[in-house]
Backbone as a printed PyTorch tensor [residue, N CA C, xyz], in Angstrom:
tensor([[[  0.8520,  -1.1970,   0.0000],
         [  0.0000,   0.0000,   0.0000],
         [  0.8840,   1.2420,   0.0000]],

        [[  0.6260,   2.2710,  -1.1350],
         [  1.5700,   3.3480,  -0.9090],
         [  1.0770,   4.3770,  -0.1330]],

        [[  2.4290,   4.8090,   0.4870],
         [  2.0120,   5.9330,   1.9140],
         [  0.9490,   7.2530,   0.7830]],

        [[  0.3070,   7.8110,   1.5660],
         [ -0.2000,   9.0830,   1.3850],
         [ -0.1360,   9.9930,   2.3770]],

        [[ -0.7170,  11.4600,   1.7770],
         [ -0.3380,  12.5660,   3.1940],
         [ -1.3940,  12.8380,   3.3060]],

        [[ -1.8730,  13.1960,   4.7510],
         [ -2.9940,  13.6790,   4.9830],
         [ -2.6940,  14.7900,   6.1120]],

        [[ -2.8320,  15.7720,   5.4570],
         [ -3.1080,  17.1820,   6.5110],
         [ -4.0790,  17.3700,   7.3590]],

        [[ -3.9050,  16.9730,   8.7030],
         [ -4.5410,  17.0690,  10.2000],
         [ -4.6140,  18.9680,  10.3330]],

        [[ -5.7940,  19.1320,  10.0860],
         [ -6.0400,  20.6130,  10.1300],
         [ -6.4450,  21.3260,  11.3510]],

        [[ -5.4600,  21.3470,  12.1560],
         [ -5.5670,  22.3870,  13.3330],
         [ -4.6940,  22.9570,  14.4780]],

        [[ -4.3110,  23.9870,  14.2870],
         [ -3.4960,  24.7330,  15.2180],
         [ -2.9750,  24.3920,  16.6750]],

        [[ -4.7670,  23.9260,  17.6690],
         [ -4.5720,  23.1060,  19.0870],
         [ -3.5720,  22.3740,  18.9980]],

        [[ -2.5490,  22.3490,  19.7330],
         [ -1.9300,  21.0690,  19.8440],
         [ -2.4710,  20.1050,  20.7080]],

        [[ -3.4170,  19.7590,  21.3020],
         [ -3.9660,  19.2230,  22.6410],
         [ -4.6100,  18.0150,  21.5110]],

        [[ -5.1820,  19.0990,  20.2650],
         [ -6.2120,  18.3900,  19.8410],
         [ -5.4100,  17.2610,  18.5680]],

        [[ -3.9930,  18.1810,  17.9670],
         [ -3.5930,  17.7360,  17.3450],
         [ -2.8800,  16.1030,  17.3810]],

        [[ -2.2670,  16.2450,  19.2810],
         [ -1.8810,  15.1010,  19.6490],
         [ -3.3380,  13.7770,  19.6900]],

        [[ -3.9470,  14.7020,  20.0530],
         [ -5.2560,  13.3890,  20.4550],
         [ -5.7240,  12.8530,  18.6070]],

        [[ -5.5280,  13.7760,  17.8130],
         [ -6.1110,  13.6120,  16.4530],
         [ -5.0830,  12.0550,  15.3700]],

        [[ -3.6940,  12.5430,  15.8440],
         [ -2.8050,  11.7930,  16.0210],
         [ -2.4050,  10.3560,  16.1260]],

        [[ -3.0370,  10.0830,  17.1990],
         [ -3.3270,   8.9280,  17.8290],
         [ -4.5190,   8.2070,  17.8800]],

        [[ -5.6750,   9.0390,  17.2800],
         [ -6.6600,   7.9710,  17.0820],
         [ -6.4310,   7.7170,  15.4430]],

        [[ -5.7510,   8.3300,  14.7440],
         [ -5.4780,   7.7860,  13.2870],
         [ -4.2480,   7.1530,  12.9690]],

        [[ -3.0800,   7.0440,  13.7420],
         [ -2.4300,   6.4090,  13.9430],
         [ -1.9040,   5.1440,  12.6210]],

        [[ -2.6610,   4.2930,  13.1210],
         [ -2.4880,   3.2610,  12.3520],
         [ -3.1810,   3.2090,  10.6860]],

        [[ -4.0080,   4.4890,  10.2320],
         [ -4.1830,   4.5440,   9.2960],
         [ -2.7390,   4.9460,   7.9910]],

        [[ -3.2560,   4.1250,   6.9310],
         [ -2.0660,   4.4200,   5.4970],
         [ -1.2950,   5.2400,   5.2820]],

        [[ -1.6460,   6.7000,   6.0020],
         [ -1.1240,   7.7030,   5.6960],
         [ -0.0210,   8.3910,   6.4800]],

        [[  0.2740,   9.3040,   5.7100],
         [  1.6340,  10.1570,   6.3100],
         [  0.8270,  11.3560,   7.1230]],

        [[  1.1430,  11.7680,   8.3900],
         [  0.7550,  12.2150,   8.7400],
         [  0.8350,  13.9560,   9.0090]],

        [[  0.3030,  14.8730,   8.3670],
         [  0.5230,  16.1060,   8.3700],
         [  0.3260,  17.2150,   9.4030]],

        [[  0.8330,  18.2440,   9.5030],
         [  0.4050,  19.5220,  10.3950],
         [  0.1350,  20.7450,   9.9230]],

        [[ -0.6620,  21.5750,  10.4620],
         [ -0.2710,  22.9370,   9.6420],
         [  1.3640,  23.5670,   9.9220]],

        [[  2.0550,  23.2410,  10.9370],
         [  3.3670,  23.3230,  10.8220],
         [  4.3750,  22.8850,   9.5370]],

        [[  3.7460,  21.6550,   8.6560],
         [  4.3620,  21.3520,   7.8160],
         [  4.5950,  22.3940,   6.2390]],

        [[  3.3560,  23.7170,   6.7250],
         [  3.1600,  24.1760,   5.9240],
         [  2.7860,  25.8210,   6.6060]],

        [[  4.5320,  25.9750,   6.3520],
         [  4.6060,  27.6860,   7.0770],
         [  4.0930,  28.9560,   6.6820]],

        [[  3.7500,  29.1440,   5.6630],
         [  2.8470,  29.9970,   4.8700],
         [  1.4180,  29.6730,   4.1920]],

        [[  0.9470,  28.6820,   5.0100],
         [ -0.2670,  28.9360,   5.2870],
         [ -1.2950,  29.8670,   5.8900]],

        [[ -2.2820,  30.4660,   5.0760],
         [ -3.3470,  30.8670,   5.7670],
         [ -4.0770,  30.8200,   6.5350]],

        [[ -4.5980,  31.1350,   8.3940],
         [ -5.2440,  30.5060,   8.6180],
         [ -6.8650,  30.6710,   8.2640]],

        [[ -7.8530,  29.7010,   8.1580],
         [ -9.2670,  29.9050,   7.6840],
         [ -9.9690,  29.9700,   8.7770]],

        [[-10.9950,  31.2290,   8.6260],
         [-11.9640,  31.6640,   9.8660],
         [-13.0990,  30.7410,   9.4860]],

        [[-13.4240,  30.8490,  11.0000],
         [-14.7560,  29.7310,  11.1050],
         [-15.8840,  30.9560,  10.9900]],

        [[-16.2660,  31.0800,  10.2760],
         [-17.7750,  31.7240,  10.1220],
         [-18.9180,  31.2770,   9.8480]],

        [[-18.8360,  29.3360,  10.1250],
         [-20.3770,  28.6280,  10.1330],
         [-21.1520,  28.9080,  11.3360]],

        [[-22.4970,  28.4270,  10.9320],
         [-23.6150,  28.3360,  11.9470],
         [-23.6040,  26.9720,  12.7450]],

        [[-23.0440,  25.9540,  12.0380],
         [-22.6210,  24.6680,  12.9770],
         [-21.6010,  24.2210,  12.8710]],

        [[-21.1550,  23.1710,  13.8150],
         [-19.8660,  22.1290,  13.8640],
         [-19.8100,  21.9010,  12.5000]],

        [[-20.5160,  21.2270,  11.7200],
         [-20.0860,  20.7720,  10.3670],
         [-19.9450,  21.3690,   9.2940]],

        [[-20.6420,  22.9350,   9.0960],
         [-20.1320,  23.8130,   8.6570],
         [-18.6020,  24.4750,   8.6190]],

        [[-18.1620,  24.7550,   9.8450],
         [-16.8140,  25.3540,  10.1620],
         [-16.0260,  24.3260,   9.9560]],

        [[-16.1010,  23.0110,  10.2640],
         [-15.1750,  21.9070,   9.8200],
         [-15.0030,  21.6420,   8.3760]],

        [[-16.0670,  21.6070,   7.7020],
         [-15.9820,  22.0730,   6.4510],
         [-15.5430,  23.3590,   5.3910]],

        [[-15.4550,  24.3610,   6.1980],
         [-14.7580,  25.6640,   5.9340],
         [-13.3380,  25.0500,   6.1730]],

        [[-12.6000,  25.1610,   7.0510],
         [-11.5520,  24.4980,   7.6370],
         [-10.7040,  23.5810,   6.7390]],

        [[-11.5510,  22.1170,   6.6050],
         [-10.6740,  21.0240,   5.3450],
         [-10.8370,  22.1840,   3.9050]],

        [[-11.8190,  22.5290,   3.6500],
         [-11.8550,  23.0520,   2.2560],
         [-10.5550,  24.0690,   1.9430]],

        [[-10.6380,  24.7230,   2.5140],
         [ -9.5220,  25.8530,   2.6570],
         [ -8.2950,  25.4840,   2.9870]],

        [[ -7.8580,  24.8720,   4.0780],
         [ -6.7160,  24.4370,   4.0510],
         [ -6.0940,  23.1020,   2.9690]],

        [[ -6.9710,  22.8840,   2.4010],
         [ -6.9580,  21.5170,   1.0350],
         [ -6.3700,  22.4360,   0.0300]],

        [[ -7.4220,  23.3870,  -0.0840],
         [ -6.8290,  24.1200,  -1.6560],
         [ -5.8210,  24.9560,  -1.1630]],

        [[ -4.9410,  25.3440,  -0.2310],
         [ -3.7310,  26.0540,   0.1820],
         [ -2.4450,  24.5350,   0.0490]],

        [[ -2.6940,  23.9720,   0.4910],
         [ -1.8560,  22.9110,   0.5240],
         [ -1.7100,  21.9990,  -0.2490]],

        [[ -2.9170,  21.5680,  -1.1750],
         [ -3.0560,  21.1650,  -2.2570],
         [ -2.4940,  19.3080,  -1.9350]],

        [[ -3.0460,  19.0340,  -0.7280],
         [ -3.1990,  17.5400,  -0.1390],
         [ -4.4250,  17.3110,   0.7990]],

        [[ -4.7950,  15.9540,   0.1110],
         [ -5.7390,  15.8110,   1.4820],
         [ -5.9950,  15.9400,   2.6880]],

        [[ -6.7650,  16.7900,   3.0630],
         [ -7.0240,  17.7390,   4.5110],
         [ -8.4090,  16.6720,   5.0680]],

        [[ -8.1260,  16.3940,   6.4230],
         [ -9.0990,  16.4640,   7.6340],
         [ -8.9020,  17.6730,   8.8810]],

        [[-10.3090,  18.0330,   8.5790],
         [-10.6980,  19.2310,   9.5340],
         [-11.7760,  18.7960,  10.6300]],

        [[-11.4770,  19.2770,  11.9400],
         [-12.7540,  18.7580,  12.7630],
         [-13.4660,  20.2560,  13.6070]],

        [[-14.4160,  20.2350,  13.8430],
         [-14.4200,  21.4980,  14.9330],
         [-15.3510,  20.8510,  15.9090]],

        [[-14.8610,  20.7470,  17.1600],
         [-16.0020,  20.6460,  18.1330],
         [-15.7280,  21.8910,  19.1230]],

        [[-17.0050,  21.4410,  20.1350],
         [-17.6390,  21.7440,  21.2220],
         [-18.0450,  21.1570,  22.5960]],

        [[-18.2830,  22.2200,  23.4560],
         [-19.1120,  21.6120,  24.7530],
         [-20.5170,  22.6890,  24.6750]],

        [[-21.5560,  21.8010,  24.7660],
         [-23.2030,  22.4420,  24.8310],
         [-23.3310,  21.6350,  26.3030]],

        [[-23.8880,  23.1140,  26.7920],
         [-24.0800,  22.8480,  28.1810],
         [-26.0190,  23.3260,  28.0900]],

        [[-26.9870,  22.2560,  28.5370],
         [-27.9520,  22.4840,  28.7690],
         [-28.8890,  23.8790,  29.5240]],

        [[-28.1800,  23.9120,  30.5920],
         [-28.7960,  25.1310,  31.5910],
         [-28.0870,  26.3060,  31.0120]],

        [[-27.2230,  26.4860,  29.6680],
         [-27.1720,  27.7360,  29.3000],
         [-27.3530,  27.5090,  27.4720]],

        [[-28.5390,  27.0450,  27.2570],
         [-29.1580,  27.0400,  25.8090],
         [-28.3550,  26.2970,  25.0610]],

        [[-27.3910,  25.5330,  25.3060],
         [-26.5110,  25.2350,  24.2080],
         [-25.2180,  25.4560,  24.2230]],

        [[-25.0500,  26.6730,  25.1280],
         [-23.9440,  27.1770,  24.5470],
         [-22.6800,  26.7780,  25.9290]],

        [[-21.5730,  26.9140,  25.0500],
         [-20.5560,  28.0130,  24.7270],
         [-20.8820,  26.9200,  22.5880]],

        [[-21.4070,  26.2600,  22.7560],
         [-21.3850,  25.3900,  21.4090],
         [-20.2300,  25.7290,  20.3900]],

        [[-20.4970,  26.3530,  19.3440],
         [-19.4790,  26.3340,  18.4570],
         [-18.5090,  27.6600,  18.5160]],

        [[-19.1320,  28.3990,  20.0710],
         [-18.2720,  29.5620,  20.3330],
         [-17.1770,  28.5510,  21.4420]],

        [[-16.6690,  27.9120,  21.2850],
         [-16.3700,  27.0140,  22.7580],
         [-14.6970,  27.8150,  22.8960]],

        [[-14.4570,  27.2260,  21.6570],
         [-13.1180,  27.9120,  21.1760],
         [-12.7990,  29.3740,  21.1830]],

        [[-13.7700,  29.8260,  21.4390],
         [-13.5050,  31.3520,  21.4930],
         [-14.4160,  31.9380,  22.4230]],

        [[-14.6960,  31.8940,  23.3880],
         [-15.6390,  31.5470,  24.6750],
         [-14.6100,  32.5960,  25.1440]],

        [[-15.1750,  33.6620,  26.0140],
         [-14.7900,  34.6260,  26.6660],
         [-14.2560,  35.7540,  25.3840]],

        [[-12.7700,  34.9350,  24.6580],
         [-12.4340,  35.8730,  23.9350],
         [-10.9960,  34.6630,  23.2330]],

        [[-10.6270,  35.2120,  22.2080],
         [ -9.6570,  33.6550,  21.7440],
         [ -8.7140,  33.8620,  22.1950]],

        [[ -7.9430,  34.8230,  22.8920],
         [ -6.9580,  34.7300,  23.6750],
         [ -7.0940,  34.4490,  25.2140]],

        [[ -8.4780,  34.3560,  25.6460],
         [ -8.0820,  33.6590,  27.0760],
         [ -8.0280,  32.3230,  27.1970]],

        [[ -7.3890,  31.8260,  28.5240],
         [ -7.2950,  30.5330,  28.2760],
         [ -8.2030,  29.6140,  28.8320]],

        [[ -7.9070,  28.6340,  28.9910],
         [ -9.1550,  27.6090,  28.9610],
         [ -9.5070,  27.2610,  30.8260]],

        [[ -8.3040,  27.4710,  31.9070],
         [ -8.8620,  27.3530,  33.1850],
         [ -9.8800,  28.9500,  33.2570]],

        [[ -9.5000,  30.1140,  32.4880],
         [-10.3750,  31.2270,  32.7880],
         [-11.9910,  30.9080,  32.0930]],

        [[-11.5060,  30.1330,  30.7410],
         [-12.7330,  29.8010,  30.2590],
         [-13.4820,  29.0900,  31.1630]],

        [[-13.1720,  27.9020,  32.0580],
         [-13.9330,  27.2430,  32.6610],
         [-14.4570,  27.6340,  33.6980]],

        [[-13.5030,  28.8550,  34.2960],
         [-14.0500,  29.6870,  35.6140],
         [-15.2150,  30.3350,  35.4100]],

        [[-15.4200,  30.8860,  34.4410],
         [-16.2320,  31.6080,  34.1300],
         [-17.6520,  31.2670,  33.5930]],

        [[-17.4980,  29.8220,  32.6360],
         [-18.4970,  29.1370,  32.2450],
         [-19.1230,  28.4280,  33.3640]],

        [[-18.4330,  27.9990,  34.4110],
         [-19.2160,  27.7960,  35.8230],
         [-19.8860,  28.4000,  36.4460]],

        [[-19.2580,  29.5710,  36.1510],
         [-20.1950,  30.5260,  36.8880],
         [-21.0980,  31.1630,  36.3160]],

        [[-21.4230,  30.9320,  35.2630],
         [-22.8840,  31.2230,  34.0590],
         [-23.3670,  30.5070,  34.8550]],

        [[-23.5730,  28.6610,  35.0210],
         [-24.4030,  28.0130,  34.8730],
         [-24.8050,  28.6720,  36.3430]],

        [[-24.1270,  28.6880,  37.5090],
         [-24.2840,  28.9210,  38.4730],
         [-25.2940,  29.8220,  38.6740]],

        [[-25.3240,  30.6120,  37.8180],
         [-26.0800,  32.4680,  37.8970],
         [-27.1440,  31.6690,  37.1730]],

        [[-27.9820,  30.9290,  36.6210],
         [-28.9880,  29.8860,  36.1900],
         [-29.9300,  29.8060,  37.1300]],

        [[-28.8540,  28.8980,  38.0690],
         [-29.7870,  28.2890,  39.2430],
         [-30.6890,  27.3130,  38.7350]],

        [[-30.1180,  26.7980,  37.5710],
         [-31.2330,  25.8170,  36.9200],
         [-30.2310,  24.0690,  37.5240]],

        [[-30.8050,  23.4310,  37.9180],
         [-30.5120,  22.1860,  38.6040],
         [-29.6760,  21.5100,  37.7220]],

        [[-30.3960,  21.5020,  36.5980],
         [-29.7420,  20.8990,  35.2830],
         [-28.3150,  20.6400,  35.2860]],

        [[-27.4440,  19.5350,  35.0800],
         [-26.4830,  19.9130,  34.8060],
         [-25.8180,  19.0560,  33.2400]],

        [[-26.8060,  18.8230,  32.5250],
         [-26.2130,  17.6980,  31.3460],
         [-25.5310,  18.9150,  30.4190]],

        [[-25.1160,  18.1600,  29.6440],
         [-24.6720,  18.4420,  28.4980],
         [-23.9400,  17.3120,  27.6240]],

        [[-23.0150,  18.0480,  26.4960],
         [-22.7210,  16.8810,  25.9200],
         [-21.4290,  17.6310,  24.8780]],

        [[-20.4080,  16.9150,  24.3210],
         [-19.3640,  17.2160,  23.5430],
         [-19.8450,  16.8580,  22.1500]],

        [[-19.5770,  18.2820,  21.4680],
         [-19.7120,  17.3530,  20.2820],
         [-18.1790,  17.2860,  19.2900]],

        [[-18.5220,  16.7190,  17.8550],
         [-17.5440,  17.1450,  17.2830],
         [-17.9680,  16.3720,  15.5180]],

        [[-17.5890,  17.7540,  14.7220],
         [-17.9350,  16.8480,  13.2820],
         [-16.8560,  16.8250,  12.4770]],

        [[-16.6050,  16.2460,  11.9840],
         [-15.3100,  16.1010,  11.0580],
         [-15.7100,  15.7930,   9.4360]],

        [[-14.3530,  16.8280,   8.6070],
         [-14.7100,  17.0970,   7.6030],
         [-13.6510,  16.5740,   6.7690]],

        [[-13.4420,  15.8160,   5.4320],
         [-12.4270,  15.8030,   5.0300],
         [-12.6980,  16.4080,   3.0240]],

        [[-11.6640,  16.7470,   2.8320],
         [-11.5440,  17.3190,   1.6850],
         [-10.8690,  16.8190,   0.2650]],

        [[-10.6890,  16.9330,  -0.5950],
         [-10.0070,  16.6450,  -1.5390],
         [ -8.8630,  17.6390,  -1.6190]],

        [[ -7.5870,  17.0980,  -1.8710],
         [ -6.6010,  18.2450,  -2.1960],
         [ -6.9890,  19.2150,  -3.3720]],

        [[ -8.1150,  19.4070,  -4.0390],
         [ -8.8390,  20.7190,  -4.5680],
         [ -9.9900,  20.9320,  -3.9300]],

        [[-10.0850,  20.8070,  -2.5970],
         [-10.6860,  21.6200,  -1.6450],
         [-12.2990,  20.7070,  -1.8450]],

        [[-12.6570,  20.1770,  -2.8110],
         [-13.9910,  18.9060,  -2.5790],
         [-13.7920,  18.5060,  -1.5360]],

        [[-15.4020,  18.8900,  -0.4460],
         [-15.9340,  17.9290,   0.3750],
         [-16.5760,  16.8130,   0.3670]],

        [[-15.2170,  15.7620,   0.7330],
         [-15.4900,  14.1920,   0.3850],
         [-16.2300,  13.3560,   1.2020]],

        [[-16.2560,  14.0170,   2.3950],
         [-16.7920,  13.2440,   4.0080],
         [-17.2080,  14.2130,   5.1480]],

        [[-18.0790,  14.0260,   5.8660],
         [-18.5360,  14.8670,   6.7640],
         [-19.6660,  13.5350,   8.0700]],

        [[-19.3680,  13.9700,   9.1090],
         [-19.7490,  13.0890,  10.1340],
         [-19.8330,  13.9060,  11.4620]],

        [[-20.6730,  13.8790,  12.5890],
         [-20.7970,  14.5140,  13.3270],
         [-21.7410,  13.6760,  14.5170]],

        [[-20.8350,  13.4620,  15.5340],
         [-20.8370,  12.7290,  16.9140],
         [-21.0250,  13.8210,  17.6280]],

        [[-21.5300,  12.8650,  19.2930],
         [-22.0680,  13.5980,  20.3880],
         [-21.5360,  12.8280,  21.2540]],

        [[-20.7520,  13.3300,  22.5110],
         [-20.6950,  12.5240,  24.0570],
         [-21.5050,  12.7680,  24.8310]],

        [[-22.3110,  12.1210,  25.3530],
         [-23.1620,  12.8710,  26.0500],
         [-22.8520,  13.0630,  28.0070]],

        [[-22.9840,  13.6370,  28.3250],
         [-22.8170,  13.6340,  30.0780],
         [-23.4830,  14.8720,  30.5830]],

        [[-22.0450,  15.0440,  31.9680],
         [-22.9610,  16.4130,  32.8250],
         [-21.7400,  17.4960,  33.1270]],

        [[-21.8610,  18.3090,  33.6220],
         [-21.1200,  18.9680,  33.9130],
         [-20.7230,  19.1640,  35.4660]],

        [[-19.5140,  19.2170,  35.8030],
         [-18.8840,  18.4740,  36.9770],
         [-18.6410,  20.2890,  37.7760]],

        [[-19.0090,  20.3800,  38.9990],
         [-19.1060,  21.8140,  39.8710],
         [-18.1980,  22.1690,  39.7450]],

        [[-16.6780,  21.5590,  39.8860],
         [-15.4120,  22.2180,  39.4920],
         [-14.4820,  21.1570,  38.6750]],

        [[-13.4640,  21.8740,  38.2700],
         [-12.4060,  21.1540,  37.7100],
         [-11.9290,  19.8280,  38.0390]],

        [[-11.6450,  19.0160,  37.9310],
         [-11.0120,  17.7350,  37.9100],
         [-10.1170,  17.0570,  37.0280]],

        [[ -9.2130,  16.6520,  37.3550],
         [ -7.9280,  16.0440,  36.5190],
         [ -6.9160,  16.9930,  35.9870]],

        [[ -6.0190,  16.6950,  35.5310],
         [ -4.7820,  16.8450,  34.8090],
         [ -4.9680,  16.0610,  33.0200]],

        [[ -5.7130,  15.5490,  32.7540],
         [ -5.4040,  15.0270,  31.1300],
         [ -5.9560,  15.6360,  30.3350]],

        [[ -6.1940,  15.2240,  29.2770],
         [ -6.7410,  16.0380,  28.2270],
         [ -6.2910,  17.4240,  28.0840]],

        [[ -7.3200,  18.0170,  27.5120],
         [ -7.1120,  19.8230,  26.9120],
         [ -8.6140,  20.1180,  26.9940]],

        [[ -8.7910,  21.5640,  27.1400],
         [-10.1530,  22.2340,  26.6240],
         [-10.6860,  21.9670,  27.7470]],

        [[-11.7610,  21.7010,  27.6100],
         [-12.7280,  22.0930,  29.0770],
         [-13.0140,  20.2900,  29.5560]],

        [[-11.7950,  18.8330,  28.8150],
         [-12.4610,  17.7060,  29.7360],
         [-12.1790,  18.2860,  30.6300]],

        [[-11.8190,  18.7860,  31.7250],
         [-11.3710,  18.6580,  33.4860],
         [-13.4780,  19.1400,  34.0610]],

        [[-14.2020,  19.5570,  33.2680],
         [-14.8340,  19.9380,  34.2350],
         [-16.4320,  18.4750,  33.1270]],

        [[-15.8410,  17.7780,  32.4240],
         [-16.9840,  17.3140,  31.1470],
         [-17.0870,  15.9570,  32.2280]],

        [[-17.9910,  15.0650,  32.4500],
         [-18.2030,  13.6750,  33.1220],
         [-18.9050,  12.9150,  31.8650]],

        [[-18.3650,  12.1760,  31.3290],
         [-19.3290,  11.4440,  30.2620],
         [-20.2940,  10.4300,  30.7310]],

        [[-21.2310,   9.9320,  30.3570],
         [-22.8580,   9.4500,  31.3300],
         [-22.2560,   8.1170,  31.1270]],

        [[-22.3910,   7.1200,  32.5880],
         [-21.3650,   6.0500,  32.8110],
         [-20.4980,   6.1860,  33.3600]],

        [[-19.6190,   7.1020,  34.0400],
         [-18.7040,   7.3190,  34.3290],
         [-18.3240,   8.0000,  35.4660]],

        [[-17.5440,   8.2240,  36.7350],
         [-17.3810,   9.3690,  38.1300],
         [-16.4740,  10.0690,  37.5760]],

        [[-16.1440,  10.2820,  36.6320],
         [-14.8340,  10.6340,  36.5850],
         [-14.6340,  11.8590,  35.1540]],

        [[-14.2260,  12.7510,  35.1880],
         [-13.9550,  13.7750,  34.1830],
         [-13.5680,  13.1380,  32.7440]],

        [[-13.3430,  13.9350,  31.6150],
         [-12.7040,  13.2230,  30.7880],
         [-10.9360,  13.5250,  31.2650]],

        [[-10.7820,  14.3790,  31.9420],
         [ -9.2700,  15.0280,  32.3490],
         [ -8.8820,  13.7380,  33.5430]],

        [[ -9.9810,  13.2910,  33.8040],
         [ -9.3240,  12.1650,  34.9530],
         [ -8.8920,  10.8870,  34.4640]],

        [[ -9.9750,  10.6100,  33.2430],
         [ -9.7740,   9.5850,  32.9200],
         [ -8.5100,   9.1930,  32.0250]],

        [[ -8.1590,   7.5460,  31.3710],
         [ -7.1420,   7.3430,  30.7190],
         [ -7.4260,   7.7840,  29.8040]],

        [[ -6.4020,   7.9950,  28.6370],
         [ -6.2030,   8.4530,  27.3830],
         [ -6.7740,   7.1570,  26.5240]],

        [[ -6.2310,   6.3560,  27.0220],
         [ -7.5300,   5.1610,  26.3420],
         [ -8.7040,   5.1550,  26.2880]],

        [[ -9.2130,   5.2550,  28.0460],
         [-10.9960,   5.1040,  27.7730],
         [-11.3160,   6.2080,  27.1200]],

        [[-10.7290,   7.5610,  27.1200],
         [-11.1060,   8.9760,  26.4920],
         [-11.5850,   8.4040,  25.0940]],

        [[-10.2650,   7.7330,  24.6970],
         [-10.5940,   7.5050,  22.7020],
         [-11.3360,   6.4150,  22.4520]],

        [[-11.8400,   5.5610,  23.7140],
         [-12.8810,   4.8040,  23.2550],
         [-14.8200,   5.3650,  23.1580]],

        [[-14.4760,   6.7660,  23.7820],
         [-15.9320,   6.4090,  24.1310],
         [-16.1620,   7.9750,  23.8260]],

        [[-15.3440,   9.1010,  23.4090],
         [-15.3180,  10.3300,  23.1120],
         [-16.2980,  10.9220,  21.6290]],

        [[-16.8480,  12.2330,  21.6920],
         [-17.2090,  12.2870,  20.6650],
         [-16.1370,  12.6320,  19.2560]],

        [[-14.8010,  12.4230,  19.6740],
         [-13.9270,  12.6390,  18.1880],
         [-13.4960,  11.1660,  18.2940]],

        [[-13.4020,  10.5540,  19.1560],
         [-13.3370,   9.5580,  18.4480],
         [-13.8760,   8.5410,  17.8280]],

        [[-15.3480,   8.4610,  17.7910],
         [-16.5330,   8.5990,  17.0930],
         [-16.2460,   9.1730,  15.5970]],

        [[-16.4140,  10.1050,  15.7740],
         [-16.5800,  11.0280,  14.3880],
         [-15.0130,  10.6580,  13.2430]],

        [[-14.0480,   9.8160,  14.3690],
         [-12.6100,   9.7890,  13.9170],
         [-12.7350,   8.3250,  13.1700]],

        [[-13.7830,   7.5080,  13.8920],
         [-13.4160,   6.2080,  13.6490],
         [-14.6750,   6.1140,  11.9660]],

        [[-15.6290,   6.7680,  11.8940],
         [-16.4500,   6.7980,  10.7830],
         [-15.1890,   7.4910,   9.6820]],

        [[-14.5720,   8.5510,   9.7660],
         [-13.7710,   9.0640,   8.6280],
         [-12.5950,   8.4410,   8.4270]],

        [[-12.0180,   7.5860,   9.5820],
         [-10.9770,   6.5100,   9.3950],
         [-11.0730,   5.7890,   8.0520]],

        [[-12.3210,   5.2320,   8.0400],
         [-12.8360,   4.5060,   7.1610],
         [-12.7770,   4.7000,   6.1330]],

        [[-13.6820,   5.9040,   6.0750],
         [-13.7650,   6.3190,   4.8580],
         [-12.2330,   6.9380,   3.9610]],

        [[-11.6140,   7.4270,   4.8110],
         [-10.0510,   7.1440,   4.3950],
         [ -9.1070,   6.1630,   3.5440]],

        [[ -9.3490,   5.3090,   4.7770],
         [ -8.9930,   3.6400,   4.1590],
         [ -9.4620,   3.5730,   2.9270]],

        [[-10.6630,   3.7770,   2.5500],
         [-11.5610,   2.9290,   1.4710],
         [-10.8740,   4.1280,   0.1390]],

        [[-10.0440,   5.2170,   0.8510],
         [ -9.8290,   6.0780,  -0.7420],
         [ -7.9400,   4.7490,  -1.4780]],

        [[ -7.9200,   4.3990,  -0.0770],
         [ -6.6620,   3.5310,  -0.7670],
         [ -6.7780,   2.5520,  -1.5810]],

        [[ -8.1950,   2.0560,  -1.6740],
         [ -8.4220,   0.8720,  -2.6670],
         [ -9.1370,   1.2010,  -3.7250]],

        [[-10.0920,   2.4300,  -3.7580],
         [-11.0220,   2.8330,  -4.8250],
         [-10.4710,   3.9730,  -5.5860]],

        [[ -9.3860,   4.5010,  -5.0840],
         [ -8.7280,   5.4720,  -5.9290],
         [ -7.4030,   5.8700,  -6.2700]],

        [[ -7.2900,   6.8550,  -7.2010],
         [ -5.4850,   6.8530,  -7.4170],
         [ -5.2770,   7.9500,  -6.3700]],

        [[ -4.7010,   9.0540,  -7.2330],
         [ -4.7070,  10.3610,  -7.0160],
         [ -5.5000,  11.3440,  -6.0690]],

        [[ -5.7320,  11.5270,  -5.0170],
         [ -7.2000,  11.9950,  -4.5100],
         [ -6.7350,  13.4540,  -4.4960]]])
C-alpha cells in the first residue's frame, strides 16, 4: 500500500496530539499545519460544527493542495441554551485561556440556578479533496454532565470539568484510552478513518 499525506487541520496542539493517535495506524503520512509555514489561517464563520469543519478542510486543502481532515467541536451545556457550542473555542475571547474559560463558564451556569447539569461534547469532522472537494462529513455527540469544578490533569479544553454518562470521573481524569474509546472525536474519527482507508483501494490520485 503506498504511503499518502494527509493534513490534520488544526493549530490546538492538545487536539492535534489526540487527532494523532486515534489515526495512527491509518495508510497515511501524517501532516500539520506546521508542515506548511505559509499557510493561511481559515476563519470559522459557520452556523454549525459541520459547517466550520468544512470551511476548515476546504480551505486548508486548496492552500496545501493535499488531502485535509478538519474537525471542529464543542461543549453544549444544557442550563445555558446550548452554549458556549461552536463559540467554545472562542468563549470569553480567543486569547483567554481555557482554566479562565472554565471559571467563568461555571459561573454562568451557576447564575442559572437551573438544577440541570447535562450536556454533551460534540464534534464533526470534515475531510476534503486536495482541490478543496468535500469528500466526508460526520458529526458525533458525548453525552454527560457537567462536573461543579475542575477535575484532573489530562486532556485539553474544558475535559477537566466534562463527566461522560457512565462514568465518576472527568474526561481530564480519565485514561487516554478510555477517552478515545468512548469520546465524541473519536466517534466522528473512527467513521472518517474509514472512509479514508476505502480512498486507498477505490482510488489513485485523490
Amino acid at each position: 500500500m503506498n504511503a499518502r499525506s494527509l493534513l490534520i487541520a488544526t493549530s490546538n496542539a492538545g487536539k492535534l496530539q489526540e487527532l494523532k493517535r486515534l489515526l495512527a495506524d491509518s495508510p497515511f503520512e501524517l501532516l500539520s499545519l506546521a508542515d506548511f509555514p505559509n499557510i493561511q489561517e481559515v476563519e470559522e464563520t459557520g452556523t454549525t460544527f459541520i459547517e466550520n469543519a468544512s470551511m476548515k478542510a476546504s480551505g486548508y486543502a486548496r492552500q496545501a493542495r493535499v488531502l485535509t481532515l478538519a474537525d471542529d467541536s464543542g461543549l453544549e451545556v444544557d442550563a445555558l441554551g446550548g452554549a458556549p457550542g461552536i463559540h467554545s473555542a472562542r468563549y470569553l475571547d480567543a486569547d483567554a485561556t481555557y482554566p479562565n474559560r472554565i471559571r467563568s463558564l461555571l459561573a454562568e451556569i451557576e447564575k442559572t440556578r437551573d438544577p440541570n447539569r447535562g450536556g454533551r461534547f460534540v464534534c464533526a469532522v470534515a475531510v476534503a479533496s486536495k482541490t478543496g472537494n468535500i469528500d466526508f462529513v460526520n458529526e458525533q455527540a458525548c453525552e454527560g454532565w457537567i462536573a461543579a469544578a475542575p477535575r484532573g490533569t489530562g486532556g485539553f479544553g474544558y475535559d477537566p470539568i466534562f463527566i461522560p454518562d457512565g462514568y465518576s470521573r472527568t474526561f481530564a481524569e480519565l485514561s487516554v484510552e478510555t477517552k478515545n474509546q468512548i469520546s465524541h472525536r473519536a466517534r466522528a474519527l473512527l467513521a472518517a478513518r474509514e472512509f479514508l482507508v476505502s480512498l486507498t483501494g477505490l482510488h489513485g490520485d485523490s
